[in-house]
Structures are given as C-alpha cells and as structure tokens.
C-alpha positions in Angstrom: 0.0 0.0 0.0 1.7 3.5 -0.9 2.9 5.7 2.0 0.2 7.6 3.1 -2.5 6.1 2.1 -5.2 4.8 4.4 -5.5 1.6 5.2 -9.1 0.1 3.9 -11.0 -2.0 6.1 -13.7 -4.6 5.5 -16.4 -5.2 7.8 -17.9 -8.4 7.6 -21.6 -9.0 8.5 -24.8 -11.5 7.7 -24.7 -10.9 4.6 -22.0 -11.7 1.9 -18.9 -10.0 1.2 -18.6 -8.6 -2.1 -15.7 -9.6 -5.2 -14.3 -6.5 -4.4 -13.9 -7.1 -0.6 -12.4 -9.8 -2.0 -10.1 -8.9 -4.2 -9.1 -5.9 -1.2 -8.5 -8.4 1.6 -6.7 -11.0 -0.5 -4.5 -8.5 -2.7 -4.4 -5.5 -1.1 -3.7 -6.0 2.3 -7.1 -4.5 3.6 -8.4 -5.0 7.1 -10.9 -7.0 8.2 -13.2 -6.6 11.2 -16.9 -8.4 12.1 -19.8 -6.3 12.3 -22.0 -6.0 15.9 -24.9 -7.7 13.7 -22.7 -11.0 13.0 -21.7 -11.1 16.4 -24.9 -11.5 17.8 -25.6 -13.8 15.3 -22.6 -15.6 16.1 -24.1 -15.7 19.8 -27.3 -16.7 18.9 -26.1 -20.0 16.8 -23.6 -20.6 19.7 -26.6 -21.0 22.2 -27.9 -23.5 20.3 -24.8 -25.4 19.9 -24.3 -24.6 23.9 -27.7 -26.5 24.4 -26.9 -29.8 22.3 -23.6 -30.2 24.2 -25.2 -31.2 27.3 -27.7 -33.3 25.8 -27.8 -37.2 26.1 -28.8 -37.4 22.3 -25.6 -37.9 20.0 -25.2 -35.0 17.5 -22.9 -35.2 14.6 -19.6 -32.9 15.3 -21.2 -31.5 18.3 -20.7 -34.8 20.5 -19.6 -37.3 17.4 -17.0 -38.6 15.7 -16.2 -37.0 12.1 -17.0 -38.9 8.8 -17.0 -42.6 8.7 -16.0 -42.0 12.3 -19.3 -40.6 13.6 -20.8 -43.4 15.3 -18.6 -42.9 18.0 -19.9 -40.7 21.0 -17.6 -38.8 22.4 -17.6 -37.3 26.8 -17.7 -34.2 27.7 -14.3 -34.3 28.8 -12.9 -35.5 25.4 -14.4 -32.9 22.9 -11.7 -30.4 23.2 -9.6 -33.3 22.0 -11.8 -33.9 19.5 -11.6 -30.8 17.9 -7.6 -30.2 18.3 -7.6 -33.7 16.7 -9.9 -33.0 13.8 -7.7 -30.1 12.6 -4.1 -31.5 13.1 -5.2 -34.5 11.4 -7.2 -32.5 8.5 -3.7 -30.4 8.4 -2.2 -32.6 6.3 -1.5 -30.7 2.4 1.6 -31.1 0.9 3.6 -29.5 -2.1 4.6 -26.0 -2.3 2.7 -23.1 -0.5 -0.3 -21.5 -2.0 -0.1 -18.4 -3.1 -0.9 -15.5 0.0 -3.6 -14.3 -1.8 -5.4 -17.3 -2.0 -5.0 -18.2 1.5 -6.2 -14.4 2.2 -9.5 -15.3 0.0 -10.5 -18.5 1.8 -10.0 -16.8 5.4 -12.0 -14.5 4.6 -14.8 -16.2 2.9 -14.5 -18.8 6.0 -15.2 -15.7 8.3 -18.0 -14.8 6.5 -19.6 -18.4 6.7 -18.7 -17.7 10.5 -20.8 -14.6 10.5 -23.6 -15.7 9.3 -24.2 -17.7 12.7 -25.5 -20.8 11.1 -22.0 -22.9 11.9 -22.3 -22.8 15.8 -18.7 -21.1 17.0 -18.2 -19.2 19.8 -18.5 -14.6 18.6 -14.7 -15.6 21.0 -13.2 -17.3 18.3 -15.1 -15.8 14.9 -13.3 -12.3 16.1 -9.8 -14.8 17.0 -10.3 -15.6 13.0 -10.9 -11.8 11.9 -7.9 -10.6 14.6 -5.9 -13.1 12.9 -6.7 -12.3 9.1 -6.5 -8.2 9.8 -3.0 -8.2 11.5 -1.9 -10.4 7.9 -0.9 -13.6 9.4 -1.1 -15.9 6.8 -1.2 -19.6 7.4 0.7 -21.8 5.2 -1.3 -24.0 3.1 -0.1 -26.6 0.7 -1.1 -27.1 -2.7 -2.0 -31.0 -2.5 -4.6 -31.9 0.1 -8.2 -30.9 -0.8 -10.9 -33.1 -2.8 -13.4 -30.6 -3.1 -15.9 -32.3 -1.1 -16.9 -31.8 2.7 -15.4 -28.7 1.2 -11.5 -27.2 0.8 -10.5 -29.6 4.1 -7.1 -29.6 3.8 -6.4 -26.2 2.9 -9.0 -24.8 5.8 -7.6 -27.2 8.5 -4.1 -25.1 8.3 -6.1 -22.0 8.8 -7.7 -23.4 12.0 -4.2 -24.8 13.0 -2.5 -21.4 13.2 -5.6 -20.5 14.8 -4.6 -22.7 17.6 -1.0 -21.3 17.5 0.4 -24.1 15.6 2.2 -24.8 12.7 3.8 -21.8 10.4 2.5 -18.9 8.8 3.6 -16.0 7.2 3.6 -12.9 9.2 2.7 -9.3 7.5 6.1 -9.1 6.6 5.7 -12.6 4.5 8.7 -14.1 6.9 8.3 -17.7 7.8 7.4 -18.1 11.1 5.6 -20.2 14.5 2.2 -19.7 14.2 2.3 -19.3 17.6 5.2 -16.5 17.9 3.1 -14.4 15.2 0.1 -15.0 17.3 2.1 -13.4 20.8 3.8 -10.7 18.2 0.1 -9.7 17.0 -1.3 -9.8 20.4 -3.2 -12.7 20.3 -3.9 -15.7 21.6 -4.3 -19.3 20.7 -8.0 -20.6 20.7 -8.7 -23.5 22.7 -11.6 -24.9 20.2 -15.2 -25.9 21.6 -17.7 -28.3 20.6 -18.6 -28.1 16.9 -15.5 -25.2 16.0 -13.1 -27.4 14.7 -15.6 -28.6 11.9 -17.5 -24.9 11.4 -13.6 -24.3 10.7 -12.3 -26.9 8.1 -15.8 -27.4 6.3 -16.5 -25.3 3.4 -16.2 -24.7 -0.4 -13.4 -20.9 0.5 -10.4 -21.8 -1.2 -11.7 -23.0 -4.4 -14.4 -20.1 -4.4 -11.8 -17.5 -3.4 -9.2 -18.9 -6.5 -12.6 -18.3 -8.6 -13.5 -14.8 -7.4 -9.7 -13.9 -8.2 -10.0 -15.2 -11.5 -13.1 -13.4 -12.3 -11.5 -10.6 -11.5 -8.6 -11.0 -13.8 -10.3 -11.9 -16.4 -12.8 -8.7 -16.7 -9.5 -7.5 -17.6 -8.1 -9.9 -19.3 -10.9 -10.5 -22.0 -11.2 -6.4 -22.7 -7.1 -6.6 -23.6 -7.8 -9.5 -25.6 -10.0 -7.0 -27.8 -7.3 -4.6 -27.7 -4.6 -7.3 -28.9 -7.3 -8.2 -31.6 -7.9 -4.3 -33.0 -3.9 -3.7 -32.9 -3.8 -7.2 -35.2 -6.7 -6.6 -37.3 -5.2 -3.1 -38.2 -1.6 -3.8 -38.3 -2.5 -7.1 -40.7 -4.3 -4.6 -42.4 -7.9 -6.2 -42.0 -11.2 -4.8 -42.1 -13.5 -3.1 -39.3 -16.8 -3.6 -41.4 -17.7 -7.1 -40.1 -17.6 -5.6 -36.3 -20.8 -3.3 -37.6 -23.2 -3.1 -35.0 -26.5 -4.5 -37.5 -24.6 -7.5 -38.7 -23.4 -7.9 -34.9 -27.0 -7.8 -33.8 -28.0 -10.5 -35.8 -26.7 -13.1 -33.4 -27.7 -11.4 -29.8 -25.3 -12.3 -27.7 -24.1 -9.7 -25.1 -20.6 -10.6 -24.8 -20.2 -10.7 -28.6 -22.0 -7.2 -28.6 -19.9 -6.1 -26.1 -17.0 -7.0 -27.4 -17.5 -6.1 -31.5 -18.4 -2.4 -29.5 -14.7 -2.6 -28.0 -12.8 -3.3 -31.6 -15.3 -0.4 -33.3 -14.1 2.1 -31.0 -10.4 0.8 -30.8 -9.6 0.6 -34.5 -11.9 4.6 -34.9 -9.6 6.8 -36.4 -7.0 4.6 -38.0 -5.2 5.8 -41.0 -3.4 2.4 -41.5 -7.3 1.4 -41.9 -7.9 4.1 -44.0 -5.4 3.6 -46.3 -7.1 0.5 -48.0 -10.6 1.0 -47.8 -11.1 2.3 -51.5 -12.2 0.0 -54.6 -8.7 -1.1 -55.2 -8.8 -3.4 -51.5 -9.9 -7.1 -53.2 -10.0 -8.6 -49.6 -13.4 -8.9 -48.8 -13.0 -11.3 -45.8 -10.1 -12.1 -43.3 -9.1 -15.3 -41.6 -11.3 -16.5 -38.5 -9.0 -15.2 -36.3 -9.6 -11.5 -37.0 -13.1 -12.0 -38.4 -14.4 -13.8 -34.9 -12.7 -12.2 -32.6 -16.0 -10.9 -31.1 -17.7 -14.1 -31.3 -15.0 -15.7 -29.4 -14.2 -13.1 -27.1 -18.0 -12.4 -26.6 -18.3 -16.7 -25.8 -15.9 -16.0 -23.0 -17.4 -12.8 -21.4 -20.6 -14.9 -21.2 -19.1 -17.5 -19.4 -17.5 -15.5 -17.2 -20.7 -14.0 -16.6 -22.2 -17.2 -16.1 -19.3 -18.2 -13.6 -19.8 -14.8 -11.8 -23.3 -15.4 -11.1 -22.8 -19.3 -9.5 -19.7 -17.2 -7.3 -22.6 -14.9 -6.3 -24.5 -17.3 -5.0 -22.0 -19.1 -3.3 -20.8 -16.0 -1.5 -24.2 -15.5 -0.5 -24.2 -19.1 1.0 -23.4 -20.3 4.7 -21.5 -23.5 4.2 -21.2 -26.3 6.7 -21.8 -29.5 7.9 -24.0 -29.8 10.2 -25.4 -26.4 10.5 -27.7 -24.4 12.8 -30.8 -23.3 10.9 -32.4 -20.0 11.8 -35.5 -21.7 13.9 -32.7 -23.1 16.0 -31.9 -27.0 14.7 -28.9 -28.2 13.9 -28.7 -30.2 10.9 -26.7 -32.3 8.3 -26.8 -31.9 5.1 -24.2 -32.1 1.5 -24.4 -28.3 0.7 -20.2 -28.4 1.3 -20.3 -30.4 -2.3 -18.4 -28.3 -4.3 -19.7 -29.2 -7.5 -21.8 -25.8 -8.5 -18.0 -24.3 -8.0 -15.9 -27.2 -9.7 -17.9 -26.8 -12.9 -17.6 -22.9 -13.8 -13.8 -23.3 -12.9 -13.4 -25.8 -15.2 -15.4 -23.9 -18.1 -13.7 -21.0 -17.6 -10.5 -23.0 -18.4 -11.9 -24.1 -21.7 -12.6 -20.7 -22.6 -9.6 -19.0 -21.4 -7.7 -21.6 -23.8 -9.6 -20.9 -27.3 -9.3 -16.9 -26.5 -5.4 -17.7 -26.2 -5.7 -20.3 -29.0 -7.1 -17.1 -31.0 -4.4 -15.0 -30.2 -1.2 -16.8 -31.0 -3.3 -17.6 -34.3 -3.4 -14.2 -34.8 0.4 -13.7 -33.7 2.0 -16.3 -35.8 0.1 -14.4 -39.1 3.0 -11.7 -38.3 5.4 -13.6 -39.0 4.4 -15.3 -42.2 5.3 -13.4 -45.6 2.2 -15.5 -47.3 0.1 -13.8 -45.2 1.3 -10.9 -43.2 1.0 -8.6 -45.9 4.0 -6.3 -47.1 5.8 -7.3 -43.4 9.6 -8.1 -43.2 9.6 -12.4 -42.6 9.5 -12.8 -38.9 8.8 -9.1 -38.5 12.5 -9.3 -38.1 15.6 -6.5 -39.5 17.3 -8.1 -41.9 15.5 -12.0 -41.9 18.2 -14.5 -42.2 20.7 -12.7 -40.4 17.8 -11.3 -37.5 15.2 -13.8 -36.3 13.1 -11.3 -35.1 9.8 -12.7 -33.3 10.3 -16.3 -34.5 10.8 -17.8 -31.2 7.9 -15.6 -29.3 5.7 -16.9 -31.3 7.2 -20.5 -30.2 6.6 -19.3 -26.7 2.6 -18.5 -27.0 2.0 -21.7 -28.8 4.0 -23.9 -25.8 1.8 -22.0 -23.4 -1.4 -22.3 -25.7 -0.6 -26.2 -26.0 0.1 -26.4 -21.9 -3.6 -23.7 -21.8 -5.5 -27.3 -23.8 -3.9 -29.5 -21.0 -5.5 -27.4 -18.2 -8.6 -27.6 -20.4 -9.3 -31.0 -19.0 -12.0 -31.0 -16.6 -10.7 -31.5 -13.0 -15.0 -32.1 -12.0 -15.4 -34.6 -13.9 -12.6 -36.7 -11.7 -14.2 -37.9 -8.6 -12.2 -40.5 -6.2 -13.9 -42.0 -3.1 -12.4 -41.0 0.1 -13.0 -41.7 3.8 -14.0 -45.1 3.7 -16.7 -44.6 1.1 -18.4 -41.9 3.1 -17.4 -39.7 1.0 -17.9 -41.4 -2.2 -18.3 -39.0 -4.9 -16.1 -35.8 -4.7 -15.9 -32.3 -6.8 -12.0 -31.9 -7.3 -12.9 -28.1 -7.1 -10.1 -27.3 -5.7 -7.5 -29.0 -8.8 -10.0 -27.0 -10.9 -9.1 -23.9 -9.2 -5.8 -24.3 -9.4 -5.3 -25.3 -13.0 -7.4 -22.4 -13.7 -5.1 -19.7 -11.8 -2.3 -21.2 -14.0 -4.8 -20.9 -17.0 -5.4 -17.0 -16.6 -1.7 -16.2 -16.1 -1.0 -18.5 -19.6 -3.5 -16.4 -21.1 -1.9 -13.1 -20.1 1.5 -13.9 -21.9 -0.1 -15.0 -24.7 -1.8 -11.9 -24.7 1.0 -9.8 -24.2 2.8 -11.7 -27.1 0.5 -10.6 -29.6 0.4 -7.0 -28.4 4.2 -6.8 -28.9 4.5 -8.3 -32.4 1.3 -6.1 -33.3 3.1 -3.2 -31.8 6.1 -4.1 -33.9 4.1 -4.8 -37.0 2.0 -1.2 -36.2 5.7 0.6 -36.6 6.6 -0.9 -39.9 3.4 -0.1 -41.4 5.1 3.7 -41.3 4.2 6.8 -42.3 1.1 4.9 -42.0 -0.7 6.4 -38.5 -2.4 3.8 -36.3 -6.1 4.8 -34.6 -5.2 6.2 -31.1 -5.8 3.7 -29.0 -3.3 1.5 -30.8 -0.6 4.4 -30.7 -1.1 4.8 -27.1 -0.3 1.0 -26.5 2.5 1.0 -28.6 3.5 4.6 -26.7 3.0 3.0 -23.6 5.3 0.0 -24.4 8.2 2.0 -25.7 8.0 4.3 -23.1 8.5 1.6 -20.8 11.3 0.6 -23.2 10.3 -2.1 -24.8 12.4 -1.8 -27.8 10.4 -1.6 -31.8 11.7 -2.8 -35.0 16.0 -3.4 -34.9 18.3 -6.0 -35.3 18.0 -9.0 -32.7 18.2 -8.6 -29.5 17.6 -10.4 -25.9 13.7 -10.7 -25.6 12.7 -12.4 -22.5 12.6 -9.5 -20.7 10.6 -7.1 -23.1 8.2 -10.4 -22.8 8.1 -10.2 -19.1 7.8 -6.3 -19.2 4.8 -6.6 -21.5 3.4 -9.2 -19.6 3.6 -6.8 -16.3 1.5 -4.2 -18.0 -1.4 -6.5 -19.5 -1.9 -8.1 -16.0 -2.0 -4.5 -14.4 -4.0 -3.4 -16.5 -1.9 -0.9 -18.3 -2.6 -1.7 -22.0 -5.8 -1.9 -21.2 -5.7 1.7 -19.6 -3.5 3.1 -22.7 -6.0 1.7 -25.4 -8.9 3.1 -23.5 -7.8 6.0 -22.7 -8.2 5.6 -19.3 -5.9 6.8 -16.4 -4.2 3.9 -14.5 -2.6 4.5 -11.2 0.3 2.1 -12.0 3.1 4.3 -13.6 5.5 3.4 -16.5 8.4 3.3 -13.3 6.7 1.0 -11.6 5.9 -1.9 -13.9 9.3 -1.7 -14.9 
C-alpha cells in the first residue's frame, strides 16, 4: 500500500462479502473486522450449539466422531480433543505453498460463513479468526490436500491450526514463522476450540471459491485486452473493421459478442493504416477467422465468465457447513459443502480462457508469415536470415497455448472416493481452481505476445498512422522501453515487461484512454 494512504478495512456482516472485498482483503492487504450484527448472530447460533452439548442425544460434530467415524460418542471431557484432533489431522497438504492471496481469499470467505451464525462457533473465536486475518498472518497451506468435497479440508484445516497457534505462517512481513510466535507478536492468543468449531472451521467450499472470485477478477481484464490485442492485429494485418458493424453484430444477440464487437469499433476509430485500403482497389473482402471472430469468441468467453460470476454470487451468499444451525434453531446435516456448483464454472472457464489464447497466438503467428502478413519483413524481423526477429515468441505462446488445452481438462469430472466410502463421490474443485489460476496467467503472456509483435508490426506499417488507441499502446510500451523494429536482441525481458503491463491493466488503460494509477516506473 503507498505511504500515506489509508488503510481500507472490511467489515464483515450476515450478509455476503462482495468480489471487491475480495479482491481488497486477499490483494491488497485491507483490514478486516466483524460487524455488531454477526456477532450476535454468532451468539445466537452458539446457544444452540451450547444446548446440544449437554444433551444425552448424539449430534454429529457437536458430540460425534467425524465422517465414517461418527458413530462414535464422544464425553464431555474429550471434545476439546476432538476438535484439536480434527484439525491436526485434516492439516495434512503437501507440495509448495499456495499463493498468499489465495490463503487471504479462503480466510476470509470462512469468516463470513462464521458470521452468518449458522456454523455454531463461539463470537470468541469468529473475532480470533478476523484478529488473525486483519494483522496479515497468513497460514501456510499446501497445494495437494483438498478433494473438493466436505469442502476445501485440507487447505481450511491449516487455517484453523495457526488459529490454535500451531504450525507456520507468514507474518505481514511474509517471513516464515511459529504460528504461535506471530500470534504473541500480534497480540493474540491461541483458541482453545469448543464443541462443533473445529468442523464450522475446516468445512466449506473458500479456497476454491476465493481462487474463482480472483479469476473473475482477472479476467474482466483480461478479456477487454484480448479486444485490444485483436484491433492492434486486425489493423496492423491490415484487416477490415466492417464485419464488427453493430447491425450485422446484432443479428446473433449475444451480449458478450455485442460487447466486445463495441470494444474493436471504438479501438480501430480513427486509424489511417485502416484508411489507407478502404477504396475500390482493397480485393480482400474477408479475413481469416481469427480477426473476423474475434467478437464471437471473445464475446463466448465474457458470457461464461458472466455465467461463472453469477454461480460465485451465490455461493458468496451461502453459509457452508456440515452440520449447521438453521435459523428456527436445529442443527442439521446436510451435502451443501459439495463443491460441485464451483468445480464446474472453474473448469469452463478453463476451456474458454484456452480458445481466446488459441485465437491470439493464431493471430500472432500471421505476423510472421510473408504468405500472409502482408507487405511485413519475414518474422517481423531487421534483416531475416541474419535477424530472427519474433520467430521464437511466437514458439513461446503456442508452448503456453498447447500447456492452456492440457488445463482444459475438466478437473470435475474426476471424482475419487475417500473416507472409507463416506465420501464417495467428490468435486475436485479445488484442482479446478488451481489449473485455472495457471490458466489466466497462460493467457496473459499470450496476450502480451500478440500485443508486442502487433506493436512491432503497427511501426513498420510507417508513415502509416495507427487509430489512437493502438498508438497509445505502442507509446506506452516504448515508453517503458520495450524496444520496436531493430536487429535481434535479448527478448525475454521485453516479454516479461509486456506481460507486467497487460496483467496490471496498463494496456488496457492506454488503449482506452483511461488513467491507471500504476506508472510506467513501476511496472518496470
């Protein structure tokens, strides 16, 4: 957060939390704190639990064994055991650590589960979790552990260990420490878990709905620089605007292709490269699928992710657990942890975030192609045979587009029985979040591939002047010294510099003509 600037803070109440408390909690460091309204709802659900522990009646997680373990009753004496156990045995992920933002999301969506006072913990150890999560202790949580079904266990169970002040986190700093020296450093102290907490705590669908809120996010963003990278193509390859019209658009009414032909109309206004073969002598009448559909595709993607953002709606919305308190006071089981609502729209946003990037490189290796690029240098490069020029980028996007198709596979589709057959048929929702965080970063560099060979191309077509918006990206770019047409020279990091400035939304910003608050200095 810049010097300065005040520190944001989310309050967390009944009702759900929003993307962009989200994306502020998980990202930017904001605070968190729970409302006076989920506290007494905390209180309230707590009584009930309160009631049930002193019954004679078993109930599942309150005075139970877990899973294909809840026959067992368990004494009064034995259930603080039986909660410490639950979550050091659940804390068992492996593999490298998940990402801090992730970790952020699912912490915070767990909270808000917590708040709604349908899981039964005490308003003591919901504000513990919040205390926690607003002084940036981060749990670490291991890629490997979760199936997606009686939620993100796994993953959630580490939370709830440093809860108790064990295992490591990451303190604000993001140094590796004790869970329980952060704890004493933050001014807190370790819970002590009651009856029903150390389930309310490991039993939900967070992580993979926080990776899912992320992506949403990213892709917003992602998807309206894919129309950029399409306009600076269509006019650098010398294509044509007219089959973006807004009537022949209309004839198939779907929003996001709507959307989306709107976004290339007003990118490629003004463009004298454009101009310069519109009259009787241009024989080209139609282009090649890649430029031609580019709002059909694009538009197929902004629907899904609209589909996808109304299922993360809903889930946010929910109260997830197992068993939970209902508001006329019983507590009951039920399979609403199932992630399978979750798993699918992950893994159909991975099919379409791999045809958009299929598009682009399509549209990137035309460049490079003297059959077909038009009056361009071979390769785009300075003197071809002696200079390369973008032969090997374009290598790059179609490695990731081939590795995008692998992450295409459905994770949801991939159940494995677990727990002694209790749990016999699982989501995977997790997997599909993860393969889907790697999908949206893929689809960034491919992105930013075709944005720097179209930039490239947009130069060569001199004294021809591009629209605006395409001048501004290829301003922005050089002024961030990104080199243009030349003899060879090291690429990777132009690639990675291009890269920074599609995922922070700078291209975007340029083409739009919109203000960013990331500067040139910065992404470099």
């Amino acid at each position: 957060m810049p010097s300065g600037q005040s520190r944001r803070t989310v309050v967390v109440g009944v009702g759900p939390v929003s993307v962009e408390d989200v994306v502020a909690v998980a990202r930017d460091g904001a605070g968190v704190t729970l409302a006076a309204e989920a506290l007494d709802a905390v209180a309230a659900g707590r009584a009930v639990i309160d009631t049930l522990a002193g019954d004679t009646q078993p109930h599942y997680g309150v005075s139970t064994g877990f899973g294909a373990l809840a026959t067992r009753r368990i004494p009064a004496d034995r259930r603080a055991d039986l909660q410490r156990s639950l979550v050091r045995s659940h804390a068992a992920g492996t593999g490298p650590e998940v990402e801090r933002e992730v970790v952020r999301a699912l912490m915070l969506l767990r909270l808000s589960t917590l708040a709604t006072g349908r899981t039964g913990v005490r308003p003591s150890t919901a504000q513990a979790y919040a205390a926690m999560l607003d002084a940036g202790i981060t749990p670490v949580v291991r890629e490997f552990g979760s199936l997606g079904c009686s939620g993100d266990l796994a993953p959630l169970a580490h939370c709830a260990l440093a809860l108790m002040g064990e295992g490591d986190v990451r303190d604000a700093s993001g140094a590796l420490v004790p869970a329980a020296d952060a704890l004493a450093h933050a001014g807190l102290v370790p819970v002590v878990l009651a009856e029903k907490e150390g389930l309310a705590l490991v039993n939900g669908t967070d992580g993979m709905l926080g990776q899912l809120v992320l992506a949403l996010h990213d892709l917003d963003r992602l998807l309206a620089t894919a129309d950029v990278a399409a306009a600076l193509s269509v006019e650098s390859l010398l294509g044509t605007d007219t089959v973006f019209a807004h009537d022949l658009q209309a004839l198939r009414p779907h929003p996001g292709q709507a959307a989306s032909a709107a976004h290339l109309r007003g990118l490629l206004r003004g463009s004298g490269i454009m101009a310069s073969h519109r009259g009787p002598g241009c024989t080209r009448v139609q282009d090649a699928y890649s430029l031609r559909c580019a709002p059909q595709v694009h538009g197929a993607a902004r629907d899904t992710v609209a589909h996808a953002r109304t299922v993360a709606e809903r889930e946010l919305a929910a109260a997830v657990d197992n068993p939970v308190v209902t508001v006329d006071g019983r507590v009951e089981s039920n399979g609403n942890f199932h992630g399978a609502p979750v798993a699918y729209v992950l893994d159909f946003l991975a099919i379409a975030v791999a045809d958009v990037a299929s598009m682009s490189e399509r549209r990137t290796d035309r460049f490079l192609d003297v059959a077909r690029n038009h009056g361009l240098p071979a390769f785009l490069a300075h003197d071809p045979g002696v200079d390369s020029g973008l032969m090997i980028a374009q290598y790059t996007a179609a490695g990731l587009v081939s590795e995008l198709k692998r992450l295409a596979v459905p994770a949801s589709v991939d159940s494995i029985p677990s727990s002694a057959m209790q749990e016999d048929h699982v989501s995977m929702g997790w997997h599909a979040a993860r393969k889907l965080r790697r999908a949206v970063d893929a689809l960034g560099r491919v992105l930013a591939i075709e944005v720097l060979t179209a930039t490239r191309a947009l130069d060569l077509r001199a004294p021809l002047a591009p629209a605006p918006a395409a001048g501004a990206v290829r301003d922005l770019l050089r002024a961030c010294g990104v080199a243009g047409p030349g003899p060879d020279a090291y690429l990777a990091p132009d690639l990675e510099t291009v890269t920074a400035l599609v995922a922070c939304g700078a291209v975007l910003a340029a083409a739009d003509g919109t203000p960013l608050a990331t500067s040139t200095e910065e992404v470099r």
